[in-house]
Structures are given as structure tokens and as C-alpha cells.
LUMMI-723736 format. One record per residue (C-alpha): residue number from 1; chain; residue in one letter; y, x, z. Coordinates in pm, whole numbers, m for minus. Example, Ala and Ser with C-alpha at 12.3 -4.5 7.8 and 13.67 -1.06 7.14 Angstrom:
BEGIN
<pt i="1" ch="A" aa="A" y="m450" x="1230" z="780"/>
<pt i="2" ch="A" aa="S" y="m106" x="1367" z="714"/>
% end
This chain:
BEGIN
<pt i="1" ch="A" aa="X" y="11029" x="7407" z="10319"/>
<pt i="2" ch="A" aa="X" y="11403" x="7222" z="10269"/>
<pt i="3" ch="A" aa="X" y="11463" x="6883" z="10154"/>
<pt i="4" ch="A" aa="X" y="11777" x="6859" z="9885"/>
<pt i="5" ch="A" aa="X" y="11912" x="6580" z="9725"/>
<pt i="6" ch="A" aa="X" y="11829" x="6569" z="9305"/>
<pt i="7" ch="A" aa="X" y="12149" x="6621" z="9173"/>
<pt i="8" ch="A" aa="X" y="12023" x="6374" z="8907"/>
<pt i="9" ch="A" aa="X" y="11980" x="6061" z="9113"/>
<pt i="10" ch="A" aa="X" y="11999" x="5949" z="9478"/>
<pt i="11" ch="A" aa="X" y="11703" x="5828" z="9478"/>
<pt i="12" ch="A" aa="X" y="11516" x="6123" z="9425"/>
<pt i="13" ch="A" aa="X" y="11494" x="6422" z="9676"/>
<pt i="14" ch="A" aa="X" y="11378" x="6772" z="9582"/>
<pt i="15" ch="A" aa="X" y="11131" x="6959" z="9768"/>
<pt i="16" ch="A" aa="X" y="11125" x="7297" z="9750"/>
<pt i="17" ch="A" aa="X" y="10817" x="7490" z="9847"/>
<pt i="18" ch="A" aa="X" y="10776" x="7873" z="9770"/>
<pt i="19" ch="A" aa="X" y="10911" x="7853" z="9401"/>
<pt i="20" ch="A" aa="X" y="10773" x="7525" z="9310"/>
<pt i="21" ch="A" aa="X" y="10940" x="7207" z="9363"/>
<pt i="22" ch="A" aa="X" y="10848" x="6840" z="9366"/>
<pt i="23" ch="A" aa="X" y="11013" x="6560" z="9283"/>
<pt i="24" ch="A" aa="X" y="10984" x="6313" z="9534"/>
<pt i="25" ch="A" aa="X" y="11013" x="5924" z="9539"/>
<pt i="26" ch="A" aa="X" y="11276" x="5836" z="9803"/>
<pt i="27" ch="A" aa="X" y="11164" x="5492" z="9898"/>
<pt i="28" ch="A" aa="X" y="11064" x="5596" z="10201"/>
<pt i="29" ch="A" aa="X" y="11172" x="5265" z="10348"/>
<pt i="30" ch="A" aa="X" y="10972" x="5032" z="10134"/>
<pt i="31" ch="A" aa="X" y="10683" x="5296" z="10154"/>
<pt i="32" ch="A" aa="X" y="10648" x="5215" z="10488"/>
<pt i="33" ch="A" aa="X" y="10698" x="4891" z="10529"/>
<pt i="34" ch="A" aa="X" y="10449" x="4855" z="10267"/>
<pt i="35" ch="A" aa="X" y="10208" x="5028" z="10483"/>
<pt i="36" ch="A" aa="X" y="10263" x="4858" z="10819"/>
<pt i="37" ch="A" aa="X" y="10268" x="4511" z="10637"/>
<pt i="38" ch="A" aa="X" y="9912" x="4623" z="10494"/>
<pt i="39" ch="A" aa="X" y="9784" x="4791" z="10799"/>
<pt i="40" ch="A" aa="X" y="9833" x="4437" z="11007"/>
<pt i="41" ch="A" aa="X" y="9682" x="4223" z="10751"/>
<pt i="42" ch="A" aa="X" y="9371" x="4428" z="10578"/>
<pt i="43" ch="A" aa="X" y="9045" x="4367" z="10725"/>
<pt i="44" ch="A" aa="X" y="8942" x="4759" z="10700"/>
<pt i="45" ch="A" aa="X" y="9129" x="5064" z="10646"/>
<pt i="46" ch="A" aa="X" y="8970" x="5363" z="10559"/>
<pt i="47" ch="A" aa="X" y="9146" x="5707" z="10493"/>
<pt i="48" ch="A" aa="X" y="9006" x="6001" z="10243"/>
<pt i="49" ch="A" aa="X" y="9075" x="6320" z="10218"/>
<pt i="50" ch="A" aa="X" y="9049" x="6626" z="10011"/>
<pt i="51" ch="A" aa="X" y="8782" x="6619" z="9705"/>
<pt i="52" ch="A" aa="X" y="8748" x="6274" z="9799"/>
<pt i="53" ch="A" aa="X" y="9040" x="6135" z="9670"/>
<pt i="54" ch="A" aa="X" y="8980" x="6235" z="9306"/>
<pt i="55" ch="A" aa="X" y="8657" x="6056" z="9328"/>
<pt i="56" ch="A" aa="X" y="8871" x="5688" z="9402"/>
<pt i="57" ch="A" aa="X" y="8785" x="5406" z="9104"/>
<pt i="58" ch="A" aa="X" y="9097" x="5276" z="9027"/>
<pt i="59" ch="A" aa="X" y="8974" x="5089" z="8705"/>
<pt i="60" ch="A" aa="X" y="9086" x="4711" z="8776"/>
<pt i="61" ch="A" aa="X" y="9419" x="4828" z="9000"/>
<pt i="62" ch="A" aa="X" y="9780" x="4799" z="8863"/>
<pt i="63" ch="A" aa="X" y="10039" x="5008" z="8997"/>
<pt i="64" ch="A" aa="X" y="10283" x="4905" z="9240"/>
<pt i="65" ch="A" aa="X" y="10591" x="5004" z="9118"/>
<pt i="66" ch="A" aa="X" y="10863" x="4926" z="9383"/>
<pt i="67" ch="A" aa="X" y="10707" x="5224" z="9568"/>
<pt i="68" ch="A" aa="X" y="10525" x="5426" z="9281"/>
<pt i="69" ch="A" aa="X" y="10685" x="5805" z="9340"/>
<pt i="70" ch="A" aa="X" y="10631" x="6125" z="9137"/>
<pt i="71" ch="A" aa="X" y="10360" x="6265" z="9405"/>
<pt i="72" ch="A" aa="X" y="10239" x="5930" z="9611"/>
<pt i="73" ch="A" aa="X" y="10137" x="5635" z="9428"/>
<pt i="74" ch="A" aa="X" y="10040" x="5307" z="9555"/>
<pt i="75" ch="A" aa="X" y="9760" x="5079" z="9365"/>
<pt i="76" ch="A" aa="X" y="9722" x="4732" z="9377"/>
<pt i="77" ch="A" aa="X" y="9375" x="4576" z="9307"/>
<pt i="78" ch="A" aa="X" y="9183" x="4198" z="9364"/>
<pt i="79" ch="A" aa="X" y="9155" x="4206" z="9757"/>
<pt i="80" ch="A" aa="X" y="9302" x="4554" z="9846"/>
<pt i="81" ch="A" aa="X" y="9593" x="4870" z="9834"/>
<pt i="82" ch="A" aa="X" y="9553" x="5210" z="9781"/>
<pt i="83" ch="A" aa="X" y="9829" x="5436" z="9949"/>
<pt i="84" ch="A" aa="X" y="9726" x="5791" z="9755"/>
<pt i="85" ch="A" aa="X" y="9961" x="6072" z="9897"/>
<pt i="86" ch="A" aa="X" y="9923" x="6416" z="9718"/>
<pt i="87" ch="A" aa="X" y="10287" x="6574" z="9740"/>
<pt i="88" ch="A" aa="X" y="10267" x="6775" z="10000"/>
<pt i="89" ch="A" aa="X" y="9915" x="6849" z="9939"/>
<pt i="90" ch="A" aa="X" y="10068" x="6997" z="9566"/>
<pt i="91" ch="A" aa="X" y="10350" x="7220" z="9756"/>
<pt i="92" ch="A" aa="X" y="10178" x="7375" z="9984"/>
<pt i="93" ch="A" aa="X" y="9870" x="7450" z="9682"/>
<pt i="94" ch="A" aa="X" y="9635" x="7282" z="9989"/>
<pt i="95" ch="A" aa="X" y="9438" x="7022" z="9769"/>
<pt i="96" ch="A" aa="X" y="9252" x="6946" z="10097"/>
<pt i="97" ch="A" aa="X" y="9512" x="6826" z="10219"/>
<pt i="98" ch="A" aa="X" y="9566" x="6513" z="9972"/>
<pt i="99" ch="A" aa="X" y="9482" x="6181" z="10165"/>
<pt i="100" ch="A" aa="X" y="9419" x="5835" z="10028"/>
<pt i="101" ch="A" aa="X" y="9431" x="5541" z="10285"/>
<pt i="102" ch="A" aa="X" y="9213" x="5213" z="10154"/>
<pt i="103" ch="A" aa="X" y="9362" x="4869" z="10291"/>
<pt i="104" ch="A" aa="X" y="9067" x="4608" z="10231"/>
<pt i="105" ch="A" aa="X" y="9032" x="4305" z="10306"/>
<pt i="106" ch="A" aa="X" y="9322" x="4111" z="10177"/>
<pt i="107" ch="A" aa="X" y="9409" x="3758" z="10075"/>
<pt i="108" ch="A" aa="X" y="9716" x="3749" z="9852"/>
<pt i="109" ch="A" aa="X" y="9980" x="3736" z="10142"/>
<pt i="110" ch="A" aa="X" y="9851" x="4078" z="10221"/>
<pt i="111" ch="A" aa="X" y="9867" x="4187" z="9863"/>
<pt i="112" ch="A" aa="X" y="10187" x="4072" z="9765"/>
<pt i="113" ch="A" aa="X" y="10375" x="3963" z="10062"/>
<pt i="114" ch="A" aa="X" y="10674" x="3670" z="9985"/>
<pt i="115" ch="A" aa="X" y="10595" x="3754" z="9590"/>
<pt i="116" ch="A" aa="X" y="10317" x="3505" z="9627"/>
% end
């Protein structure tokens, strides 16, 4: 597998996996800070995998679009985050591989940080 930069935009990379490739979301940055500030301040965190992740209700969450990506998506609901990471899951054709990490348990610092 090789990582490429889009010749379209910077802020895209290209990965290319047999003779499929996936856009990618290149916020990497923000995607983790995003996750480390939710990890510290949710009250639970609980990770699915698989079949599993399909089954997530995300009726009542918005996305969060300052790290929404082309194959991981981030959801923003009343008291908690959903990190939902399928990309490399898609490129390697190993749905069981897809995880979804649930950060519960937050007050609106959590959810939105200095927006608030």
C-alpha cells in the first residue's frame, strides 16, 4: 500500500490498495486532537468493530465537519462523539476491520471545545 498526494488538492492524499484507491481526508492533525481532547473528557469510551458498526443510531447526530473525511467520519450528538473509521477497512475489502470508537459522557466543553 503507498500513500500519494491528490494531484487535485493538498489536502487530500490517495491511497492506493490493489487497484482501488481511496480518497482520504488529510486532517490528520485535527483528527487527533479531536480524539485525545475527547478521550480525556468523556465519561466512557467504547470501541466497535466489524458488523457492529453498521448497526450505530446516528439519528439525532450532526456531522462534524472540520474533520469529516471521505472514509472516517466523525458525529456529533447531545452528550457524546462518534469517531467511525472505515478506510482502511474499504482497501483492504476487510469489512471486519471497520471500527467505531463511542466518547460518552460529555458536557459541552467536551463536545465542542473553545466553540462553546
Amino acid at each position: 500500500m503507498t500513500v500519494s498526494p491528490d494531484p487535485k488538492t493538498d489536502a487530500d492524499l490517495r491511497q492506493h490498495a490493489d487497484s482501488h484507491c481511496l480518497s482520504l481526508h488529510c486532517h490528520q492533525t485535527e483528527r487527533s486532537q479531536l480524539a485525545d481532547h475527547a478521550r480525556r473528557c468523556a465519561r466512557t469510551t467504547t470501541t466497535l468493530t466489524g458488523a457492529a458498526v453498521d448497526d450505530l443510531d446516528l439519528d439525532g447526530f450532526e456531522a462534524v465537519p472540520e474533520v469529516a473525511g471521505i472514509t472516517d467520519t466523525w458525529c456529533r450528538g447531545t452528550d457524546s462523539l462518534i469517531a467511525i473509521y472505515r478506510g482502511e477497512a474499504e482497501a483492504m475489502h476487510a469489512p471486519q476491520c471497520r471500527t467505531a470508537t463511542i466518547y460518552a459522557g460529555l458536557n459541552d466543553w467536551g463536545l465542542r471545545g473553545l466553540d462553546t
